[in-house]
C-alpha positions, 0 to 999 in steps of 0.5 A, a space after each residue: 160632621 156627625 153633629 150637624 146630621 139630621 137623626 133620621 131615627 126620629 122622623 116620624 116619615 121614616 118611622 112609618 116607612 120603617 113599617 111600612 117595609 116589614 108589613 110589605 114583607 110579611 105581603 111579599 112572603 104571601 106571593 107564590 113560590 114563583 114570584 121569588 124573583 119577580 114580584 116578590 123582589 121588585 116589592 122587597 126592593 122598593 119597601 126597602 128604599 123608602 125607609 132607606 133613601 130618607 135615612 141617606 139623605 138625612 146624611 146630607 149636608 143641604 136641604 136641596 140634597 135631603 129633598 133630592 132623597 126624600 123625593 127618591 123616597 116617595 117615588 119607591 112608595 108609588 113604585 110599591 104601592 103599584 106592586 101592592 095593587 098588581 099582587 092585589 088584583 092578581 089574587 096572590 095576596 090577602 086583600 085586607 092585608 094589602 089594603 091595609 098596606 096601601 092605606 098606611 102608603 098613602 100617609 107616608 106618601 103625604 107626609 113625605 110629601 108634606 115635607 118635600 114642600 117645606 123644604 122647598 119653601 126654604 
């Protein structure tokens, strides 16, 4: 089983998503005190997902299952970007910082994407 998985190490989506996840912590630790339980969580939950759902479904046996994750995976990038984006206008955040963040979503979201349709082709 082990040698017929995808090594998710070295898909370069999974590599921006793995960055992508400290820089939305190192955002996240910007959040006031109060938002420990709320916006702070929801951003740490969802950066963590990215990363996490493309490495599950490289653990999976069929395309259609890979695609299955990788599409869980774009949408807790879109879920992240829109806490990006609140934290943003809500002035809780530094805005170079954030958009730095969102710029660097919008790659891994395109590529995850990318990848997506390759594997429906298929």
């Amino acid at each position: 089983m082990i040698g017929s998985m995808r090594d998710f190490k070295k898909y370069q989506i999974w590599q921006q998503a793995f960055a992508i996840c400290t820089e939305a912590y190192d955002i996240a630790n910007q959040l006031p005190s109060d938002e420990k339980f709320g916006l702070r969580s929801q951003m740490t939950r969802a950066a963590v997902s990215i990363p996490s759902n493309i490495a599950e479904g490289c653990a999976r046996n069929s395309d259609m299952e890979f695609k299955r994750f990788l599409e869980i995976a774009i949408g807790s990038a879109f879920e992240l970007e829109t806490q990006v984006l609140l934290s943003q206008k809500l002035k809780f955040v530094d805005e170079s910082d954030s958009e730095k963040l969102v710029e660097r979503l919008h790659e891994n979201q395109a590529s995850i994407n990318a990848l997506i349709q390759k594997l429906k082709s298929t």
